[in-house]
N, C-alpha and C positions, 0 to 999 in steps of 0.2 A: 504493500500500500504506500500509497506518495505523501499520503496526510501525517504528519506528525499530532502526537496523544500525551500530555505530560503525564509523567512517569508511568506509563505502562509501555511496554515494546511490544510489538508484535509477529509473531512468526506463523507461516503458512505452509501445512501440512495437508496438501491435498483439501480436503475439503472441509479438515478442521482448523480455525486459529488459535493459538496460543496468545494467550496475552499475562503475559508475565508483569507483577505490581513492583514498581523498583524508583521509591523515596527513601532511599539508605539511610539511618540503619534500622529500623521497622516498621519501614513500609506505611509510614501515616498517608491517608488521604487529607487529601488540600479542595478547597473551593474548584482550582481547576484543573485537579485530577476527577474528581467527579465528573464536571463536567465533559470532559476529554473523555470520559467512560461512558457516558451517555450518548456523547455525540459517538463515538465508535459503537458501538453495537447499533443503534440506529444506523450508520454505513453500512453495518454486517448485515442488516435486518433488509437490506435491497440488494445485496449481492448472493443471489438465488443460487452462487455455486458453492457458499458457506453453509454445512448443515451441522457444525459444533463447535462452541467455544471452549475450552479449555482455560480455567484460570489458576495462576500460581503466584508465589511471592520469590523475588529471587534470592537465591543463598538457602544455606539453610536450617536457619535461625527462625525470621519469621516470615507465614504467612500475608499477614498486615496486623498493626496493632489499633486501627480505628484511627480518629481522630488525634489529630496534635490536641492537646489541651492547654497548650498554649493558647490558643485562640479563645479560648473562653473565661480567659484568667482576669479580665477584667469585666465580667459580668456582663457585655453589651448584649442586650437582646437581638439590636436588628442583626448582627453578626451571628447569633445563636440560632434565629428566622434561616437567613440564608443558606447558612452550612445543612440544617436539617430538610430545605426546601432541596439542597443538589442530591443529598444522600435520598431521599426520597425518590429523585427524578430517575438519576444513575440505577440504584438498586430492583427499580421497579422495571424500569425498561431490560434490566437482565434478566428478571422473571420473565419479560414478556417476548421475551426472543420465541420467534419462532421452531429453532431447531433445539439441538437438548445444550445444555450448561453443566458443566463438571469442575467441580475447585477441586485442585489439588492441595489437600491443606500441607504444606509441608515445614510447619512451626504452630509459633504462638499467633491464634486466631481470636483477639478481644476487639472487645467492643463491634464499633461499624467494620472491623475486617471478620469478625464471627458474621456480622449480618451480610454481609460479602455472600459467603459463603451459603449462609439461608437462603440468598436466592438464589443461587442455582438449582438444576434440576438435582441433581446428584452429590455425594461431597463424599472424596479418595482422602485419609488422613496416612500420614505415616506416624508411624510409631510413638516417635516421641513430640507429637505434636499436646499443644493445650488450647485448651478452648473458654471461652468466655467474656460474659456479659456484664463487667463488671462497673456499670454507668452510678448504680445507686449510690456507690461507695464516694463517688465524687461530688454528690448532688444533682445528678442528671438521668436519664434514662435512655433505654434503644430507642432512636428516632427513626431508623431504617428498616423497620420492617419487623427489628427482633422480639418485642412484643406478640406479634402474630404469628410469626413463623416459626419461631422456637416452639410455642405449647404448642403449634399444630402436629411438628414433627413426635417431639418427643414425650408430649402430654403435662396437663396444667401442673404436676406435682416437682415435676422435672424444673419442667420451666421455671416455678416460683422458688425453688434450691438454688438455683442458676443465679437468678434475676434478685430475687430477695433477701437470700442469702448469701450471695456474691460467692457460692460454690464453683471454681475453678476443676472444668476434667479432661481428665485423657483421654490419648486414642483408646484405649480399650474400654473404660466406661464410655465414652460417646456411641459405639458401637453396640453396646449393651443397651444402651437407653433410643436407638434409634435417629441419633445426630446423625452419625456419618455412614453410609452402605458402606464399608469396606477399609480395613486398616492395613498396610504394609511396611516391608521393614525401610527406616530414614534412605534416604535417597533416590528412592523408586516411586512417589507420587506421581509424577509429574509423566515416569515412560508409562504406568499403571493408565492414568487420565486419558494418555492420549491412546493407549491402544483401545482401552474405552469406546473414546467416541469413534476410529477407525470404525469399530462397528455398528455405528450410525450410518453410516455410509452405504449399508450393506439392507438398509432400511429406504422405505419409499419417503423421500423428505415430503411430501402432502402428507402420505397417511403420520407422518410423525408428528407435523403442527396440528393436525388433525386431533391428534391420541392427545398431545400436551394439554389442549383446548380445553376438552374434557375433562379431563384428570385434573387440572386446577379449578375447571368448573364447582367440583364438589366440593371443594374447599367453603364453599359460599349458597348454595343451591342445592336444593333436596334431591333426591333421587328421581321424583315421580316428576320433576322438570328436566332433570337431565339423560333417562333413558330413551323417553322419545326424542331428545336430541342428536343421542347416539344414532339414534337409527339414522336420522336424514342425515347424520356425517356421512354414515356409512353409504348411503345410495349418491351423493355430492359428489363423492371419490370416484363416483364414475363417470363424471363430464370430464375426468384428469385424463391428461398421455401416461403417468405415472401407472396407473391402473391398468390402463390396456399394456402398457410396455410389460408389468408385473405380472399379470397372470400368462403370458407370451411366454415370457423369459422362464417362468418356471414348467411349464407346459413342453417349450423346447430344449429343455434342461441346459440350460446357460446364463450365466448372469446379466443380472435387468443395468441396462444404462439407464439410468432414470434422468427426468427432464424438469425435475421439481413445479412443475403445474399440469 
């Protein structure tokens, strides 16, 4: 890509990106790194031959540690407004990508870089990663999302040890409690992540925005709304190339090139 993103880098693997978080030395987000994260996935969200992002923190210390708190040390509201209006924009727009999202967590993941991570579709931790929400302890709380996503994942009991508590956990309780799908050992997050989404690829990107659609769906919406939605996904996926190329491809037993519409 020709566009420059502060502190994130980007690299291109076939049809998934990496974008690696790198404000040395732990990765805080800034007003316009957010930005820059919003405006990049929104790019990624019209280039129809991206169907995974990958995200990682480089080194491997930390993931990200959230916000500078420097920036709130002097109490100003409308600066407290803004930072929580980018973390909103950035975070929410990563939820809303249409193809799947994988953090690699590969460190310490607090604060806005734990909620990094909530929004993605999936989260690879390694080993000696830690995790947490620990905004109360300073006067503040998760602005980005981590309020809802955390108890979704992991359940309100979790969430309020976390959040209330200011309980700091590892890779292997995160995994236990439903934080993260998958722990491996330090240094492998990141080839883990991407062979991951490699197998997105291997997937009809319609029927996957398709699937994501849904499946966030219920987060919000009952069942008896969103079953008959299912349904017309499922008959919509048949005005796609993706559909006709898919049931072809397996029918002549050879792999589908897919056209992503």
């Amino acid at each position: 890509m020709n566009k420059t993103y502060t502190n994130l880098s980007i690299e291109r693997h076939q049809h998934t990106v990496q974008i690696t978080l790198h404000n040395p030395p732990a990765h805080t987000w800034t007003e316009d790194s957010l930005k820059s994260l919003t405006d990049l996935v929104n790019d990624l969200q019209q280039d129809r031959d991206v169907y995974a992002l990958v995200l990682t923190g480089d080194g491997a210390k930390f993931f990200s540690a959230g916000a500078d708190l420097k920036l709130f040390a002097d109490g100003d509201k409308a600066v407290a407004r803004r930072m929580a209006q980018r973390f909103g924009e950035a975070f929410e727009a990563l939820a809303g990508f249409r193809g799947v999202t994988i953090a690699a967590i590969n460190g310490y993941a607090m604060g806005g870089g734990l909620e990094c991570a909530l929004a993605c579709d999936i989260r690879i931790a390694e080993e000696h990663a830690q995790m947490a929400l620990p905004e109360a302890s300073v006067g503040l709380l998760p602005c980005a999302g981590g309020t809802q996503n955390l108890a979704r994942l992991v359940g309100e009991g979790w969430a309020k040890r976390m959040m209330l508590c200011g309980e700091r956990i590892g890779a292997a309780k995160a995994l236990v409690i439903g934080l993260v799908e998958e722990v491996v050992p330090s240094g492998q997050g990141l080839s883990c992540a991407l062979a991951l989404a490699a197998k997105v690829a291997r997937q009809s990107p319609s029927s996957v925005a398709a699937c994501k659609t849904l499946i966030q769906a219920g987060r919000s919406l009952p069942a008896q709304h969103n079953l008959p939605l299912e349904r017309e996904r499922f008959v919509s996926l048949f005005d796609t190339q993706d559909q006709k190329e898919g049931v072809q491809a397996f029918l002549n037993k050879r792999e589908a090139s897919w056209k992503n519409g």
